[in-house]
C-alpha positions as CSV (number, residue, x, y, z in Angstrom):
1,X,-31.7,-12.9,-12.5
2,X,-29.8,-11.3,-15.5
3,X,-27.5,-8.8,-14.5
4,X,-28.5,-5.7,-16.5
5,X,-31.9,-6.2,-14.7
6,X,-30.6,-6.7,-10.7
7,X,-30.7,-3.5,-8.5
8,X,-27.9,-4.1,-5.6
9,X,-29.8,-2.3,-2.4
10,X,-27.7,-0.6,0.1
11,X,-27.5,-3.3,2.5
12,X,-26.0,-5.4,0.2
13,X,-23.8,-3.0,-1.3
14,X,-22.3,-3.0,2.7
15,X,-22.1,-6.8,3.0
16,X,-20.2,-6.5,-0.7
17,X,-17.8,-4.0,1.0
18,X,-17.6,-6.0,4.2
19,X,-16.1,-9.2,2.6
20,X,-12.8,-6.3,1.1
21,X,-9.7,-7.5,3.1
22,X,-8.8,-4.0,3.6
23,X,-12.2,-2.4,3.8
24,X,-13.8,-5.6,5.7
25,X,-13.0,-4.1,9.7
26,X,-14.2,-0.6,9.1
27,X,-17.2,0.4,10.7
28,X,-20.4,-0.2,9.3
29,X,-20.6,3.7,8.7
30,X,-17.9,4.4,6.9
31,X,-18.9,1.2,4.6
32,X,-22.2,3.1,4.0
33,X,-20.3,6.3,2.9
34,X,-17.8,4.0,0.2
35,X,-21.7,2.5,-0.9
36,X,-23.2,5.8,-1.6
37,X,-20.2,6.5,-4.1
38,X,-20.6,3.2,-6.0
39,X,-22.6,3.2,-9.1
40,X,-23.4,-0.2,-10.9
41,X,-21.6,-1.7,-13.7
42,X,-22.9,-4.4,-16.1
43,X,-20.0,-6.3,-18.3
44,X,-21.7,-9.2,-20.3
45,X,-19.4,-11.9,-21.0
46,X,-16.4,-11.5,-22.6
47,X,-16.2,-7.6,-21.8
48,X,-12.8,-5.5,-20.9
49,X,-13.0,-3.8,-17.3
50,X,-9.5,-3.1,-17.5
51,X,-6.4,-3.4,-20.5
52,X,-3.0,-3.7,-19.0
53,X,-1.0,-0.6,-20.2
54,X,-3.4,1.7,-18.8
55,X,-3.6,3.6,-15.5
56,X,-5.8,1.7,-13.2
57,X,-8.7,4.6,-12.5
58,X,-11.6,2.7,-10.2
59,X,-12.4,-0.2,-8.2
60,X,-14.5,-2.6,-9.5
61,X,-16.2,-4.8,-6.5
62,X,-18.0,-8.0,-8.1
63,X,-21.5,-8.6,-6.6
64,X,-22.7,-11.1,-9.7
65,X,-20.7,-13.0,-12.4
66,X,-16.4,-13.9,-12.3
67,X,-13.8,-11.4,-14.0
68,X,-10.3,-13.3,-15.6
69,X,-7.5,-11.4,-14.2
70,X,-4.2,-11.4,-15.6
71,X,-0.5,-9.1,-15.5
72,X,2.8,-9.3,-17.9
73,X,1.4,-11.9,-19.7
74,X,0.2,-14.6,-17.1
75,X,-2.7,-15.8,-15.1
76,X,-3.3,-14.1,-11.9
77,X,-6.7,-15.6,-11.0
78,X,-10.4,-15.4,-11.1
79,X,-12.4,-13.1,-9.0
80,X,-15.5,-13.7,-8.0
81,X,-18.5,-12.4,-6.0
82,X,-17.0,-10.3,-3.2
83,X,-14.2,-9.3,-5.1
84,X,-12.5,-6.2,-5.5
85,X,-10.8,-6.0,-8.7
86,X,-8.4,-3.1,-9.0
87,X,-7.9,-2.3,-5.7
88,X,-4.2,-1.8,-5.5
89,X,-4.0,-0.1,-8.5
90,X,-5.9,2.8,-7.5
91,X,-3.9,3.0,-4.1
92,X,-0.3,2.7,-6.3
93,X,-1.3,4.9,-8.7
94,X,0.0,2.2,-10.9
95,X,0.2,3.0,-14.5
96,X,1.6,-0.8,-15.6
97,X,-2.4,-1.8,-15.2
98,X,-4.3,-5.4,-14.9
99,X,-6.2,-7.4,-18.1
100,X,-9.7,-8.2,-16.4
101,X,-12.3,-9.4,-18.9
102,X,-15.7,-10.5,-17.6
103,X,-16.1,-14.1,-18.1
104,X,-19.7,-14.4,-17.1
105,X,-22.0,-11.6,-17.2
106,X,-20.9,-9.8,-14.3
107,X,-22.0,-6.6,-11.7
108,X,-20.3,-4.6,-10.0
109,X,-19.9,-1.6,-7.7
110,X,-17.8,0.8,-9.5
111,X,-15.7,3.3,-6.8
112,X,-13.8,5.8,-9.1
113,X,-10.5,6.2,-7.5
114,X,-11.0,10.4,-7.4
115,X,-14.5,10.0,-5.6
116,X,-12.6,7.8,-2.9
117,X,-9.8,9.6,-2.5
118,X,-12.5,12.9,-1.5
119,X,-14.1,10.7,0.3
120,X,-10.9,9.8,2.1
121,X,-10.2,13.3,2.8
122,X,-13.5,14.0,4.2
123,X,-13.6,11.6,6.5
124,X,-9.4,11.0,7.4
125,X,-10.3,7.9,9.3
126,X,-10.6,6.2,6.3
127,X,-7.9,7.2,5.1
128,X,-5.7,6.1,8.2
129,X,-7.4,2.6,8.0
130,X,-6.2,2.0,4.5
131,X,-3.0,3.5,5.1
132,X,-2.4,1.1,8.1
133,X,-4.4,-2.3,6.1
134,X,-1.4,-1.5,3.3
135,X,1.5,-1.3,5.7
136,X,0.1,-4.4,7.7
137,X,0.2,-6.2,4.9
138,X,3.6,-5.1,3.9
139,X,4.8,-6.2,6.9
140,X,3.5,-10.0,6.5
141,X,5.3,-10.2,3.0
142,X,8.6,-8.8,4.0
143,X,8.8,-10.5,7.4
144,X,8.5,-13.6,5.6
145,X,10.9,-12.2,2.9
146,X,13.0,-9.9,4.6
147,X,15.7,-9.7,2.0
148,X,13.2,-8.1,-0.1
149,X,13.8,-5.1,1.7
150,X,17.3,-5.1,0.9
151,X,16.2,-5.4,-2.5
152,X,14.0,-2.1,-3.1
153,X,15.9,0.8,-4.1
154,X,16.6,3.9,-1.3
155,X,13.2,5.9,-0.6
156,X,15.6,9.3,-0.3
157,X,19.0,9.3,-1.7
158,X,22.3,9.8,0.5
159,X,23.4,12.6,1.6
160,X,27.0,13.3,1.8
161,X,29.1,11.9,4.3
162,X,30.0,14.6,7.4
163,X,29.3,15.4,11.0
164,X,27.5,18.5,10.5
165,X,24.1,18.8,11.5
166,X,21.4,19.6,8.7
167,X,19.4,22.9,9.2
168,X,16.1,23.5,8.4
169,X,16.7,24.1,5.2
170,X,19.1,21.2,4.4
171,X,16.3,18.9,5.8
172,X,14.1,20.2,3.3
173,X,16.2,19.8,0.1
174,X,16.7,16.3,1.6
175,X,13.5,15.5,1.9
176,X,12.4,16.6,-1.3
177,X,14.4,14.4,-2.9
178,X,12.4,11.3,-1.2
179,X,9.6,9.4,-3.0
180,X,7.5,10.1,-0.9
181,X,7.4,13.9,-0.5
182,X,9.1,15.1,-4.0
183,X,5.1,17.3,-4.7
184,X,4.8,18.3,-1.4
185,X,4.9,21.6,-0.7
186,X,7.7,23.9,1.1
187,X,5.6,24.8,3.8
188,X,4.7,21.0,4.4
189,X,8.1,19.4,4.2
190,X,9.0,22.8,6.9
191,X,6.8,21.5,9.1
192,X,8.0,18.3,9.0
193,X,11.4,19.2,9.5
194,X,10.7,21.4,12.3
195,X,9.0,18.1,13.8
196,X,11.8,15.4,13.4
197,X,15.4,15.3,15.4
198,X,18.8,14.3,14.5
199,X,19.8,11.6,16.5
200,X,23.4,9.7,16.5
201,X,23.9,6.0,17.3
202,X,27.2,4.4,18.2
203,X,28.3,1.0,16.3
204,X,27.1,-1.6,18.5
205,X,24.4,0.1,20.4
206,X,20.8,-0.9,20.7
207,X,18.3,0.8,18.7
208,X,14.8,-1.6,19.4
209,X,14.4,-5.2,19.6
210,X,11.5,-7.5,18.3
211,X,8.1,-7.3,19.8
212,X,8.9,-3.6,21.1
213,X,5.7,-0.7,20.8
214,X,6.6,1.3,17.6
215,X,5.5,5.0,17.6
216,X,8.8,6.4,15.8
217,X,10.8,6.1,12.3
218,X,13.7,6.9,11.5
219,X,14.7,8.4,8.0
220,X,18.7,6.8,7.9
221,X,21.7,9.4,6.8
222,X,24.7,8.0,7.0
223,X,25.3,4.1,7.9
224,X,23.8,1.0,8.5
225,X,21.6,-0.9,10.2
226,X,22.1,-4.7,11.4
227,X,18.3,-6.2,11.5
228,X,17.3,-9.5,13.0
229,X,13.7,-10.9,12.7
230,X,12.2,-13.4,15.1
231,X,13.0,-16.3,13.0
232,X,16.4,-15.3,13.3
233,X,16.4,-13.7,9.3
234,X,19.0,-11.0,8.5
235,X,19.0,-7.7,6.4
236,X,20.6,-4.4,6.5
237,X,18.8,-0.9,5.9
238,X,21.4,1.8,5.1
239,X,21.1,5.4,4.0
240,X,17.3,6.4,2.5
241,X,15.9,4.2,4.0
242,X,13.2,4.9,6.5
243,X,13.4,2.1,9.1
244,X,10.3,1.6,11.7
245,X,8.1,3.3,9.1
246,X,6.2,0.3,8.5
247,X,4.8,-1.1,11.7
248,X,5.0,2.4,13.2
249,X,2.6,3.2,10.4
250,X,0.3,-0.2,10.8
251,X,1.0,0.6,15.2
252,X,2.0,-3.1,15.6
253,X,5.1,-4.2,17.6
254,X,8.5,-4.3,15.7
255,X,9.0,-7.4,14.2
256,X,12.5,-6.9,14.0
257,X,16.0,-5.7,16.0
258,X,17.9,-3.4,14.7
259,X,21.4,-2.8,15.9
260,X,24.0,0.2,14.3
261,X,26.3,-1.7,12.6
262,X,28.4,1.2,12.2
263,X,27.9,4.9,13.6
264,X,24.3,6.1,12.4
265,X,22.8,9.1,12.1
266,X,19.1,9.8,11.1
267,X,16.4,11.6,11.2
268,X,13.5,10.6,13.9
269,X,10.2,11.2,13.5
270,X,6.7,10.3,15.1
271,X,4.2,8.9,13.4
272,X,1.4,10.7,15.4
273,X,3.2,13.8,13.9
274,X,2.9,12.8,10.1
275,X,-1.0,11.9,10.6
276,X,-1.7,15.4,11.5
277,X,0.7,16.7,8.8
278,X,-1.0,14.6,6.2
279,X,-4.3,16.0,7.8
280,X,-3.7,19.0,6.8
281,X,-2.1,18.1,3.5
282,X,-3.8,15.6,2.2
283,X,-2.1,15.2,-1.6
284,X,0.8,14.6,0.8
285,X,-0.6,11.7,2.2
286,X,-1.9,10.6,-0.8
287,X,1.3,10.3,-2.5
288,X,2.8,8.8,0.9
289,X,0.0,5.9,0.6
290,X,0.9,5.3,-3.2
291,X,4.6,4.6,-3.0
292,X,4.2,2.2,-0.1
293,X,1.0,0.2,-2.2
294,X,3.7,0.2,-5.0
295,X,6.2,-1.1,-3.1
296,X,3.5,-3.2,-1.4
297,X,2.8,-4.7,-5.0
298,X,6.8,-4.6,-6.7
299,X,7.7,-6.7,-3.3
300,X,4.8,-9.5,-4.1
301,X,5.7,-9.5,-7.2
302,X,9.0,-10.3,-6.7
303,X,8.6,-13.0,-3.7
304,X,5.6,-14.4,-4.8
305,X,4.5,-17.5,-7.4
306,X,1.8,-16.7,-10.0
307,X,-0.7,-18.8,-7.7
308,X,0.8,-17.3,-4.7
309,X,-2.7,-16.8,-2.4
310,X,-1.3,-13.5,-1.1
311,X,-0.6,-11.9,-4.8
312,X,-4.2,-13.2,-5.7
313,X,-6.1,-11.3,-3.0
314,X,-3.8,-8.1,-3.8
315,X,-5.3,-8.3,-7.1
316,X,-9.0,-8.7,-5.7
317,X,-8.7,-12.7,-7.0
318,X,-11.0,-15.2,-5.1
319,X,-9.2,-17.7,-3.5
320,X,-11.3,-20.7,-4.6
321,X,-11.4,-19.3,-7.8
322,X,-7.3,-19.4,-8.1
323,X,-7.0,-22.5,-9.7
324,X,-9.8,-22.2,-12.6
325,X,-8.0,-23.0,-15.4
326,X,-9.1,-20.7,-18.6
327,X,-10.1,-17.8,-19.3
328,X,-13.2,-17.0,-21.5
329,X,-12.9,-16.8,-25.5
330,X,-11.3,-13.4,-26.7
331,X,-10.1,-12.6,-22.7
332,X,-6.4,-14.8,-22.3
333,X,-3.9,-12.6,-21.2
């Protein structure tokens, strides 16, 4: 059946949503909300869905057809029926963009990014399901690449070197400064200030050890951490950095030990504590969820090949699709 002609019914709309790695173990209800926001798209062959160089505004799930995806110049993949093309772009906020030219006529479920994220605030579970499917992914790249870590520059820049305890309001200017919190309001980051401790750690000493329940971050001060995965990889997270974020975030065990290589001092936090904060304040959580699906996509970027499976999926590619070879006419990237 032609594609300007097809009607996609609601059930299929869900089974469409269902086959989303992020979106696939939601509930069947909260799939039926992201349905009711979708509107249908037609692209007949050779059309543009996307132009790299321009902010990535919707997610376009493919229901009929293939779409040609490609970044910096090269070939990502092909994505196909079940695909959600965009994805990542909407979560990262990323302004870099994706090439995607239909290369069949093609339908899809449009989801602007502004309707989800409401739709996100209404119902916060959503949210929190995303915001753990990101970090969960995160944590598969980098414990097979931990020196990627390494690699990413400070979430909050150092603060400078003393014993003194920061007050409230020196935990505030700090945290301002962080990627993730530099819009949020005064009253927000007071709160979280208020909820997070200054804790010390001598050299040597013992902070968690792989396969440990997470619950807690810290947001690192002064020193460094020595950290040991289970394959025996080793890194070092130093000041900015906010280790135990990730799998506290995506509640899995730590996947790493960490050990003070020299006298630490941080700030801990619970993560229970930042879920009601970003509750409450949702553009705070928003921004939270968009530099970790940045770093989420800078990190398998830089660790992964072109035809890497991982970087396809990101991308909303089909993983039998992958290895198609062209493009249509008028679409190479």
């Amino acid at each position: 059946m032609p594609t300007d002609s097809r009607t996609v019914g609601h059930v299929e709309r869900i089974l469409s949503l269902h086959k989303i790695p992020v979106l696939g173990t939601l509930p069947s209800a909260d799939l039926a909300s992201i349905a009711e926001i979708a509107r249908e798209r037609t692209f007949p062959r050779g059309s543009v869905l996307f132009r790299e160089g321009e902010p990535v505004q919707a997610v376009h799930v493919v229901v009929d057809g293939s779409v040609h995806i490609g970044r910096k110049g090269r070939l990502v993949g092909h994505a196909g029926p079940g695909a959600a093309v965009g994805g990542i772009g909407v979560l990262a906020r990323d302004e870099e963009g994706i090439h995607a030219v239909a290369e069949a006529d093609t339908l899809t479920l449009e989801i602007g990014g502004d309707a989800l994220f409401e739709l996100m605030e209404d119902q916060f579970s959503l949210f929190h399901h995303v915001l753990r499917e990101v970090c969960l992914q995160m944590i598969g790249v980098v414990s097979r690449f931990p020196a990627a870590l390494e690699q990413l520059p400070p979430i909050t820049p150092p603060v400078p070197t003393g014993t003194r305890e920061l007050d409230l309001v020196g935990r505030i200017m700090f945290l301002r400064e962080s990627e993730f919190f530099h819009r949020a309001s005064i009253n927000a980051l007071a709160e979280l200030s208020r909820g997070m401790l200054e804790v010390r750690y001598e050299a040597g000493q013992q902070i968690w050890t792989v396969g440990e329940p997470p619950g807690w971050v810290l947001v690192v001060l002064e020193g460094y951490l020595a950290c040991t995965t289970a394959a025996g990889f080793r890194f070092r997270l130093g000041p900015g950095t906010p280790p135990g974020g990730l799998e506290a975030t995506a509640e899995a065990p730590r996947w790493y030990s960490a050990v003070a290589e020299t006298p630490l001092v941080a700030l801990q936090g619970r993560m229970e504590w930042l879920l009601d904060l970003f509750e409450d304040n949702f553009d705070m959580g928003i921004d939270y969820l968009a530099v970790l699906s940045k770093r989420l996509l800078e990190v398998m970027e830089a660790t992964s090949a072109p035809d890497e499976e991982d970087l396809q999926l990101l991308y909303g590619c089909d993983e039998e699709e992958a290895a198609a070879p062209s493009a249509p006419d008028g679409g190479r990237s």
